[in-house]
C-alpha positions in Angstrom: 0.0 0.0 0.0 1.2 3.5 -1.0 0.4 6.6 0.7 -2.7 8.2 0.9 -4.0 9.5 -2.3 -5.6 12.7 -2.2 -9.0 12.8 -5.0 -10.6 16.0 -5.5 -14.7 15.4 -4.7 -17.4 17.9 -5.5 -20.1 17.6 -2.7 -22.1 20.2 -4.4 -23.2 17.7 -7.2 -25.1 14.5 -7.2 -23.2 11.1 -7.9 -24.1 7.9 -8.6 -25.2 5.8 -5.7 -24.8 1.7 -6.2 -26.2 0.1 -2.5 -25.7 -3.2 -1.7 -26.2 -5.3 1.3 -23.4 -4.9 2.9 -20.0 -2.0 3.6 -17.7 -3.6 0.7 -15.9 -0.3 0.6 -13.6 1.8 3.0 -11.8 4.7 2.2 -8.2 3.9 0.8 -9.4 0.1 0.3 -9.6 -1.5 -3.0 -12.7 -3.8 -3.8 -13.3 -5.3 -7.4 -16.5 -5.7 -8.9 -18.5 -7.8 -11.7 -21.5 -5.1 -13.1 -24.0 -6.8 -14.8 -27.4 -4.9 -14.0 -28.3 -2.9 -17.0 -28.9 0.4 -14.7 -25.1 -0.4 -13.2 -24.1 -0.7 -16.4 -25.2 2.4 -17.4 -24.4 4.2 -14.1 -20.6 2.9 -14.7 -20.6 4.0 -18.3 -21.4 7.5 -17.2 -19.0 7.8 -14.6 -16.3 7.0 -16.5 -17.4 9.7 -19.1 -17.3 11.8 -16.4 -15.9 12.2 -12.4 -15.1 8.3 -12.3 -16.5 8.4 -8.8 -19.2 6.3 -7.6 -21.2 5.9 -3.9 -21.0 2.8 -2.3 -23.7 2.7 0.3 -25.3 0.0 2.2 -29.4 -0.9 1.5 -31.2 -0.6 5.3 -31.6 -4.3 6.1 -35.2 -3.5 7.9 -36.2 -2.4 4.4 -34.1 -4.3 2.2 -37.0 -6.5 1.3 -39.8 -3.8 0.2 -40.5 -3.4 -3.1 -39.0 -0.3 -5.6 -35.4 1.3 -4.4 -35.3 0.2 -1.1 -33.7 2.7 2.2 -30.0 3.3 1.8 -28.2 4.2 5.8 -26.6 7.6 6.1 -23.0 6.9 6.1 -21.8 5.9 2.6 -18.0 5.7 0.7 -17.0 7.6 -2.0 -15.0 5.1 -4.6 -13.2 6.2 -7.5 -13.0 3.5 -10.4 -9.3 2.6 -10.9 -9.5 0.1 -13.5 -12.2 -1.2 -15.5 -12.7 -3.9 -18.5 -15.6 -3.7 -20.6 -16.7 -7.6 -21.2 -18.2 -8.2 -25.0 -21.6 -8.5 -23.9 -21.4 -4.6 -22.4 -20.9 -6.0 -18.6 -17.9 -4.5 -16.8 -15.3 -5.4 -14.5 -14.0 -2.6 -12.3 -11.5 -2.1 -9.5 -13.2 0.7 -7.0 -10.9 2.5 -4.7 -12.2 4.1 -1.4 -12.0 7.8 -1.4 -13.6 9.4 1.5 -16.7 8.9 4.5 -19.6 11.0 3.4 -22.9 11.2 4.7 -26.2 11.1 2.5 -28.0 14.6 2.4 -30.5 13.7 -0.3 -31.5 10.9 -2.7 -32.9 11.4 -6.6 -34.4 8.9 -7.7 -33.9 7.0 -10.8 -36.0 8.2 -13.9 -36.5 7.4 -17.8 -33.0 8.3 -18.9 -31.0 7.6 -15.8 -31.4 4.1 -14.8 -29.9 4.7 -11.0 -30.3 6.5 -8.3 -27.9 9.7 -7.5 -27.0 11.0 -4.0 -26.3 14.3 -2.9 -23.5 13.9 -0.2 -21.6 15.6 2.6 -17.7 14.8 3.9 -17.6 13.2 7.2 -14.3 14.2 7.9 -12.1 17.1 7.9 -9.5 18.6 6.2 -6.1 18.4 8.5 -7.8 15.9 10.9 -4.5 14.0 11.5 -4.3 12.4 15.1 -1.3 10.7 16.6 -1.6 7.1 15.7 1.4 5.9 16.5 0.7 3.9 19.7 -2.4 2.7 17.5 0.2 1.2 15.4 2.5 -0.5 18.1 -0.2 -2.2 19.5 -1.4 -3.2 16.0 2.5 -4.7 14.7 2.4 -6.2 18.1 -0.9 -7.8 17.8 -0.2 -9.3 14.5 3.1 -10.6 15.5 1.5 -13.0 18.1 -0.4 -16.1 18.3 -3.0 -16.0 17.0 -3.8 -13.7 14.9 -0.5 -14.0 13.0 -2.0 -17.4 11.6 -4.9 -15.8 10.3 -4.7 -15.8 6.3 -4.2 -12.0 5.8 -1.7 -12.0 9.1 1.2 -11.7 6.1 -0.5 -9.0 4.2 -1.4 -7.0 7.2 2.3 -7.5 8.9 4.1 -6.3 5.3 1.8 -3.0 5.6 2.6 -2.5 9.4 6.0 -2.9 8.3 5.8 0.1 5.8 6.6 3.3 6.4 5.3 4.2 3.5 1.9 3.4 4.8 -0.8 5.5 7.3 -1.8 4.2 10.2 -5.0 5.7 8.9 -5.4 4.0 5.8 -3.8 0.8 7.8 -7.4 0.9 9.5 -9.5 0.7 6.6 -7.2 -2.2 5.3 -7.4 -4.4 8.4 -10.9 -3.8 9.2 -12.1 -5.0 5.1 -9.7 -8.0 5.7 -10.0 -9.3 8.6 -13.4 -8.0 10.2 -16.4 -10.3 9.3 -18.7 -8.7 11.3 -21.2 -6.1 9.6 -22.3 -4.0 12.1 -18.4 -3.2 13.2 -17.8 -2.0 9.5 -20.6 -0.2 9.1 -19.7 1.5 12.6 -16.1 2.2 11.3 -17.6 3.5 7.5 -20.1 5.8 9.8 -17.4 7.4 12.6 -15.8 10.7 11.7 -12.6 10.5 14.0 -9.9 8.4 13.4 -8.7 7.9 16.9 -12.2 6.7 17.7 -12.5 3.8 14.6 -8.6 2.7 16.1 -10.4 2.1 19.3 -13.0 0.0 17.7 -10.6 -1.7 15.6 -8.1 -2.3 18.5 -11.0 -3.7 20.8 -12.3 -6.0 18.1 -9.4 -7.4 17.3 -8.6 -8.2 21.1 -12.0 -9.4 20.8 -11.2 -11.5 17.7 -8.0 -13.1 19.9 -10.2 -14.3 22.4 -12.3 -16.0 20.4 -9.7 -17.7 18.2 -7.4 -19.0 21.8 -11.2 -20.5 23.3 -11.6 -22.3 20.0 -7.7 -23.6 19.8 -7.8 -24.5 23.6 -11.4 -26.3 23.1 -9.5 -28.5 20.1 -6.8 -28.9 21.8 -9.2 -30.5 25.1 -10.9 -32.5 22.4 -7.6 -34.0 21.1 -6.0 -35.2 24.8 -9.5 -36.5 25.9 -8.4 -40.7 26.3 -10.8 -42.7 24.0 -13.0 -45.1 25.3 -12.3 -48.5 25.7 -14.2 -51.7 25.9 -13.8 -54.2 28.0 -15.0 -58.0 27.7 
């Protein structure tokens, strides 16, 4: 991971929102996607003609069933599209970057010309807000250097990016949390917090959290392997 990229966005006009189920996007993260949908299709063909930024928010699971364009939640991620292959039959595949938090301000709907929905947005977070990290990160290279998170599968992947300088604790966040965080309702509650320091403390407990878990289930294996068999007698 590089530094942090700075993208220009322009809050005062609408951009293309694509909702799904689920956060799949943090800023500074990269997430590929197959497009298929003929208004996605459409709403990717037009960014690239234009911004080449799209919203990636998540669909309001109490609503997520109704009928129409269902609820999308407040806090959303602005993605700019890094690479994309148009497939012969006019799908796409795309690699979406994160960008930046935002928060939905309004929502227009889709009409007659424009398949998708567009959302009117503002930041979440602010210019210069740059907190000390650095403890954030000691605790994180110290984490990942234990048992037993260092055997989880993106242990190596996470350890190489602690290891570079050349990467924010800040964006180091957003990387850990999409790769090792399975729980939905802690990434939405990272996408939807403004402060850094704050989404490290979530991240930081979690993870401790994610320890725990993982030394019950080795110690309850480990139980199941030295319990003596049973044996029959004549």
């Amino acid at each position: 991971m590089d530094g942090e990229t700075t993208h220009r966005v322009d809050f005062s006009r609408t951009m293309p929102l694509f909702p799904l189920s689920s956060v799949t996007l943090l800023p500074q993260a990269v997430a590929p996607f197959h497009i298929f949908e003929p208004r996605y299709v459409q709403m990717i063909s037009h960014a690239l003609d234009g911004s080449g930024l799209i919203v990636m928010g998540v669909l309001d699971r109490a609503s997520a069933f109704d009928t129409g364009d269902p609820p999308v939640r407040p806090a959303v991620c602005v993605g700019r599209i890094a690479q994309h292959h148009l497939l012969d039959d006019g799908r796409f595949n795309i690699l979406l970057q994160g960008i930046c938090r935002a928060r939905v301000v309004d929502i227009e709907p889709a009409d007659d010309e424009t398949l998708y929905r567009r959302a009117l947005l503002e930041p979440l977070e602010r210019d210069g807000d740059t907190p000390d990290l650095e403890p954030v990160r000691t605790e994180l290279v110290n984490l990942f250097s234990a048992e037993p998170l260092r055997d989880l599968v993106a242990a190596e992947s996470v350890a190489g990016a602690l290891g570079s300088e050349d990467a924010p604790t800040r964006a180091l966040l957003e990387l850990i949390t999409m790769s090792v965080l399975s729980d939905e309702t802690v990434k939405y509650r990272m996408l939807e917090e403004p402060d850094a320091e704050e989404r490290a403390g979530v991240l930081i407990s979690e993870l401790h959290r994610l320890r725990r878990v993982l030394e019950r289930a080795r110690g309850q294996r480990e139980m199941h392997v030295d319990q003596p068999r049973g044996v029959w007698l004549n």
